[in-house]
N, C-alpha and C positions, 0 to 999 in steps of 0.2 A: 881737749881730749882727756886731759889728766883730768880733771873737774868731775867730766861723767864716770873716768876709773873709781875714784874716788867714792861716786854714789854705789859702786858697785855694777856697774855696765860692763860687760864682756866687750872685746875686740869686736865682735859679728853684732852687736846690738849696736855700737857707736857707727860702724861702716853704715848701719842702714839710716840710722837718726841724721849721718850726713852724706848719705847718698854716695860714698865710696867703697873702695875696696878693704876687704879687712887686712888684706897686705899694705897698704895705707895706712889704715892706724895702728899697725904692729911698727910700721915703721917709723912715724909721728913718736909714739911713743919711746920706743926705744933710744930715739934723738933725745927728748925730753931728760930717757934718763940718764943719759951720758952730760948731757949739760949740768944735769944736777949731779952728778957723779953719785950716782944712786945706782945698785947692782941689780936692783928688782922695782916694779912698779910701786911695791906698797911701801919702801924707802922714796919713792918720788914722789909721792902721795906723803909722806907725811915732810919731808923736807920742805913740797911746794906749799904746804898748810902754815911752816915756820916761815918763811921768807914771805909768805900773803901772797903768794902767787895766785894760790886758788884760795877759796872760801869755803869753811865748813856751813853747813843749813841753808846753803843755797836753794829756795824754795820749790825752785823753777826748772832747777838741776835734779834736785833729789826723788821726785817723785816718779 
């Protein structure tokens, strides 16, 4: 979920790319960024980019 935040995908685009509720990836997310101790997504977003969590130009993601 971070991966697709990352390309710029809303909450309501990621729930439908995987068939759930957008209260699901608000939630997903938010877990995310309490693991990373990140106060907002795009702190988790670049934290998970330093630690190689996620990958930036992921081809497959990005588009």
């Amino acid at each position: 979920m971070l991966q697709w935040s990352a390309a710029g995908k809303s909450a309501e685009v990621i729930a439908i790319i995987l068939n759930v509720s957008t209260y699901t990836v608000q939630s997903h997310l938010r877990h995310i960024r309490e693991k990373l101790g990140a106060n907002n997504v795009q702190r988790a977003i670049t934290k998970g980019l330093v630690l190689g969590e996620i990958q930036a130009g992921n081809d497959k993601i990005w588009r």
